[in-house]
C-alpha positions in Angstrom: 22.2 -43.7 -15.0 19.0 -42.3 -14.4 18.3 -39.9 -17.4 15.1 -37.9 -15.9 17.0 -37.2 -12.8 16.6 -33.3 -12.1 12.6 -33.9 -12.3 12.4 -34.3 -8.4 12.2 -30.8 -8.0 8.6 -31.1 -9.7 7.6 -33.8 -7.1 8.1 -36.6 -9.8 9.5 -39.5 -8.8 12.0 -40.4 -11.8 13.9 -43.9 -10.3 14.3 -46.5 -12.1 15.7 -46.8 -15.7 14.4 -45.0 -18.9 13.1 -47.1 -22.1 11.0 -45.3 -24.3 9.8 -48.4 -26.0 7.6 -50.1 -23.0 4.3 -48.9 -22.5 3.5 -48.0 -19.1 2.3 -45.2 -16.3 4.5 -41.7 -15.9 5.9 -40.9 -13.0 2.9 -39.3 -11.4 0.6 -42.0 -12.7 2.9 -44.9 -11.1 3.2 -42.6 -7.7 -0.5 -42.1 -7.7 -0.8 -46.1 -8.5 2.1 -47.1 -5.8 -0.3 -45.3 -2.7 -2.8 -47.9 -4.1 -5.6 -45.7 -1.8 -8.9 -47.5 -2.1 -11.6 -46.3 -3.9 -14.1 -44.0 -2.5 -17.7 -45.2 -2.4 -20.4 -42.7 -3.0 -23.6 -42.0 -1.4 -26.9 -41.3 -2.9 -26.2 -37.8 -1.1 -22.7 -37.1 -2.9 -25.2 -37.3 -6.3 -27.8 -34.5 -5.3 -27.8 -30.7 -5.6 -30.1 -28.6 -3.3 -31.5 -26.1 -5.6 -33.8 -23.0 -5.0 -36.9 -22.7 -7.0 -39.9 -20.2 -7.0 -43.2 -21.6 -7.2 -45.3 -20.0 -10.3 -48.1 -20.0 -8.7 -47.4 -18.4 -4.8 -44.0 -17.2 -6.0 -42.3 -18.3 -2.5 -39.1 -19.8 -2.8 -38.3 -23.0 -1.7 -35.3 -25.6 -1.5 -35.7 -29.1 -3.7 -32.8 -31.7 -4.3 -32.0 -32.5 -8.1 -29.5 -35.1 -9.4 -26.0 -33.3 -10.0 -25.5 -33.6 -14.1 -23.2 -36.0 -15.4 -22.6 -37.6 -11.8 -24.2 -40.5 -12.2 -23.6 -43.6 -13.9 -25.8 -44.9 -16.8 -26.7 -48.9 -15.9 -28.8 -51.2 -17.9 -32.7 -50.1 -17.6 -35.4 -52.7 -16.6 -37.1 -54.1 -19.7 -39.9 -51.8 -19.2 -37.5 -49.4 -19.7 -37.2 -48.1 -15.9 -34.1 -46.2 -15.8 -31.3 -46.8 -13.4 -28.2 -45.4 -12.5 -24.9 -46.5 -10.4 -25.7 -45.4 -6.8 -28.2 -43.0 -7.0 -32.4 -43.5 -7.8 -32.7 -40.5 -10.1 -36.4 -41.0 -10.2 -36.6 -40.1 -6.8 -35.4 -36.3 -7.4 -38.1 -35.5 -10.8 -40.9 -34.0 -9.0 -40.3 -30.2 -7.3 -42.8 -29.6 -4.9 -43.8 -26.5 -3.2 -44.1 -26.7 0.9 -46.2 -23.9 0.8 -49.0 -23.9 -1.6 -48.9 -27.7 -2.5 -48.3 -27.4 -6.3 -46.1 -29.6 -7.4 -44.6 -31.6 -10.9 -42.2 -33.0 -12.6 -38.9 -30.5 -13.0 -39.4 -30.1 -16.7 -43.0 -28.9 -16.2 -42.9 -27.0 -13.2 -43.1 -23.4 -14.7 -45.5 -24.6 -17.5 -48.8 -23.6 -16.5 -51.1 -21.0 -17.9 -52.8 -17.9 -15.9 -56.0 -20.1 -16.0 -54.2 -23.3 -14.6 -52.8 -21.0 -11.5 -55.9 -20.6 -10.7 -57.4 -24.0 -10.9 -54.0 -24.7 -8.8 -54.7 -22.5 -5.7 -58.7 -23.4 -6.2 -58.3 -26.6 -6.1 -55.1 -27.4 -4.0 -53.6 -24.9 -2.5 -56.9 -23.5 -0.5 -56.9 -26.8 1.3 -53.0 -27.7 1.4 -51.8 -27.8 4.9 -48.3 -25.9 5.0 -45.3 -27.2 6.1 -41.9 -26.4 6.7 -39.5 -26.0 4.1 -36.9 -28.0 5.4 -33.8 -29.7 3.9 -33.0 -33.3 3.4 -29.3 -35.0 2.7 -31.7 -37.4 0.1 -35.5 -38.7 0.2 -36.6 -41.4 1.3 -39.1 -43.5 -0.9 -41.8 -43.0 0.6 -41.0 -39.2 0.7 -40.7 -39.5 -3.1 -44.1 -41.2 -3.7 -45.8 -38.4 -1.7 -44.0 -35.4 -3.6 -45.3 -37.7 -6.7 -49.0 -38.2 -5.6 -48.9 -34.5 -5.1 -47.9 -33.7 -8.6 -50.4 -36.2 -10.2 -53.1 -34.4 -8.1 -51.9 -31.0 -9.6 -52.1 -32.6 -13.1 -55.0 -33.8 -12.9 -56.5 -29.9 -11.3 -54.5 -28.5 -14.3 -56.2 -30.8 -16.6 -53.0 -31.8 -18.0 -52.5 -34.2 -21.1 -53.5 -38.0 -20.4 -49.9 -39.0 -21.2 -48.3 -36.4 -18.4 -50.5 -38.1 -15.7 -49.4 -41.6 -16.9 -46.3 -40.8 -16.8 -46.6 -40.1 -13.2 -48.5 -43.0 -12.1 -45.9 -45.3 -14.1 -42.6 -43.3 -12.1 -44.5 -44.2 -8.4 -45.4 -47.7 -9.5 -41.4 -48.1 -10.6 -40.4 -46.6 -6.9 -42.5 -48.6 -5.3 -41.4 -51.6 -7.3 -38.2 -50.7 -6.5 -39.3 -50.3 -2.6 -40.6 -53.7 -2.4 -37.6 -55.6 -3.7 -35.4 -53.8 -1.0 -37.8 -54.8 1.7 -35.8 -58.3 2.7 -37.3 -58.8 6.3 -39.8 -61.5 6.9 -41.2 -60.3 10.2 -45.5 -60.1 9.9 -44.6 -56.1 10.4 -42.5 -56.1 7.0 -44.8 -58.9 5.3 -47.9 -56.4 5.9 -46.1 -53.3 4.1 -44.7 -55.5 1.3 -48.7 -56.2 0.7 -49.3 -53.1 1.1 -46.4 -51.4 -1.5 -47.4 -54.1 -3.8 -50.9 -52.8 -4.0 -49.7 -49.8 -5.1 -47.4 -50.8 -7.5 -49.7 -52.8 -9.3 -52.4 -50.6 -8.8 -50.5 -47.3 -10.5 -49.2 -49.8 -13.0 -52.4 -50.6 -14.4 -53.1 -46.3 -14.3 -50.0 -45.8 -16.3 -50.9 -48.6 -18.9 -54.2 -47.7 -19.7 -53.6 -44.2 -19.3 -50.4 -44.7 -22.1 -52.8 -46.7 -24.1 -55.1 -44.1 -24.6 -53.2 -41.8 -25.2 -51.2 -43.0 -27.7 -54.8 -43.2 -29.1 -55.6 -40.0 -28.9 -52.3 -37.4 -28.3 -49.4 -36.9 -31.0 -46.3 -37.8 -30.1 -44.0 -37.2 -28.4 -45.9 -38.2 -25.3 -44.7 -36.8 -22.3 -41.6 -36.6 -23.9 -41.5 -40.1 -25.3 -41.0 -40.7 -28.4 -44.6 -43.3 -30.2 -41.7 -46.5 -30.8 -40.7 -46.1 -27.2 -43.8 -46.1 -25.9 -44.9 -49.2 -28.4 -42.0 -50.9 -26.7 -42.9 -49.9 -23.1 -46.4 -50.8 -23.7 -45.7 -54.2 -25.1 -43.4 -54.8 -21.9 -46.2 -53.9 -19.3 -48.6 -55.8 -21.4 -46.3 -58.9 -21.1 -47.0 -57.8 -16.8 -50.8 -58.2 -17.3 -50.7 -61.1 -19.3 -52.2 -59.2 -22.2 -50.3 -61.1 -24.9 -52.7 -59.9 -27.4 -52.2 -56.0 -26.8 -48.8 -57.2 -26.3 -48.1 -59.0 -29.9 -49.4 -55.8 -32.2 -47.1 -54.0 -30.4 -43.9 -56.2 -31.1 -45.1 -56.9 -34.8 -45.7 -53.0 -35.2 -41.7 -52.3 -33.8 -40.5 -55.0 -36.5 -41.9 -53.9 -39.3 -41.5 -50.2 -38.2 -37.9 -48.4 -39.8 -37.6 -46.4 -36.7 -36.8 -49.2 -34.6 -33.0 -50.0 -33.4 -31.8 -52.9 -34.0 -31.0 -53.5 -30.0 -34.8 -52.7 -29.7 -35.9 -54.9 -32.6 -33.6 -57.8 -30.7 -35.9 -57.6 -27.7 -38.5 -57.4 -29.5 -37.7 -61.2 -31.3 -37.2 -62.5 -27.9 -40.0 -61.4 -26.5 -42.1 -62.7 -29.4 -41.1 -66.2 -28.3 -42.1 -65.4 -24.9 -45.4 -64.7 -26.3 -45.7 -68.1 -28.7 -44.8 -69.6 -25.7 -47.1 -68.2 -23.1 -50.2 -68.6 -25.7 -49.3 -72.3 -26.7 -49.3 -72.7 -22.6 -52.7 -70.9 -21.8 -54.5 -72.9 -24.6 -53.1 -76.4 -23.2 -54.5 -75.5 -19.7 -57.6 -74.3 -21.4 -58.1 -77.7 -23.4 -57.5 -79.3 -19.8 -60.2 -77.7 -18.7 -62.6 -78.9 -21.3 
């Protein structure tokens, strides 16, 4: 006897017969199951949000793409602490820039600026910005994203904005590119030339971003850019690990174990990158010994 039946009439199905005591699906959940209709896969697109700004400083509105809240998955960062998410590159989408006066930034410090940097801005930029359309985009491109990027690290630096805003900056176009060149599988002479070519600029904006974080650190309180100074210590000793600085690189990790604001997840790194540096110093001074 089928005890639920009379449940068809809310478009359950209820066959089968009723024990309480076995875990499993309801009706709806085992009908939604049966249908076993595949997954959908999302696009960078399905992520993003066209949203209207207005530029403080010619006060034209304009359309810019933002990650939707929420829709994106949290992955595992890079160990430089590059941040990634399932399906979408969210650093793409940070910078708002204006197609018709030029300025441009990061979303969080779009509508910070003073009377007196407004009119560095159109001084400086916007008298000599070529305007374009303001046209809309399903998602950018990399290359897109870099541009809207050097355009905000231009503005920064016209603004005079804090050392560890522009770092910030030249770090997030040295990770896209880094990012760019590892998608770039083609081995035609074309594709070889603008792997050299993105390479440059990752390393080259790399180095900006370290010793513009370096300094910094040196001479701002923290947070910096919105980083907090064991984050930072942690990033830095990562990128010096990139430039073979195992010096710069070995205060830092000594300063995040013996400091009682660092996580133990971070502090774990931390061990295994000091071995990574015992290792790589015990290496360079048997090659220099070679040598002699």
């Amino acid at each position: 006897m089928n005890l639920l039946a009379g449940l068809e009439k809310f478009g359950l199905s209820t066959d089968g017969e009723l024990d309480i005591t076995k875990e499993g699906k309801g009706p709806e959940q085992k009908a939604a199951h049966e249908k076993n209709e595949p997954e959908k896969v999302l696009k960078e697109a399905d992520f993003l949000l066209e949203k209207v700004i207005q530029c403080p400083v010619c006060d034209r509105k304009f359309k810019t793409l933002t990650v939707k809240t929420g829709k994106a998955k949290r992955l595992e960062p890079d160990e430089d602490l590059r941040p990634r998410f399932q399906g979408v590159d969210t650093i793409k989408y940070d910078v708002a820039a204006c197609p018709f006066c030029g300025y441009s930034a990061s979303h969080k410090d779009f509508e910070r600026l003073s009377s007196t940097q407004i009119k560095w801005i159109k001084e400086g930029v916007s008298a000599n910005f070529k305007s374009t359309k303001d046209v809309s985009y399903p998602e950018y491109t990399y290359d897109q994203a870099v541009d809207r990027y050097k355009l905000a690290l231009v503005c920064a630096m016209t603004k005079k904005a804090k050392l560890s805003e522009k770092s910030y900056l030249c770090l997030k176009i040295a990770w896209l590119r880094r990012t760019q060149y590892g998608l770039i599988k083609d081995d035609t002479p074309e594709a070889l030339v603008t792997k050299k070519n993105i390479k440059t600029e990752w390393d080259g904006f790399y180095r900006q971003a370290y010793e513009g974080f370096v300094k910094a650190s040196e001479t701002e309180t923290p947070p910096f850019a919105g980083i907090d100074a064991n984050t930072l210590d942690f990033m830095l000793a990562n990128m010096s690990m990139y430039f073979k600085d195992y010096s710069t690189a070995s205060k830092l990790v000594s300063r995040l174990l013996t400091s009682t604001g660092t996580s133990q997840r971070i502090k774990d790194k931390c061990f295994d990158m000091k071995e990574t540096i015992v290792a790589e110093v015990k290496r360079q001074k048997a090659e220099s010994a070679k040598k002699v």
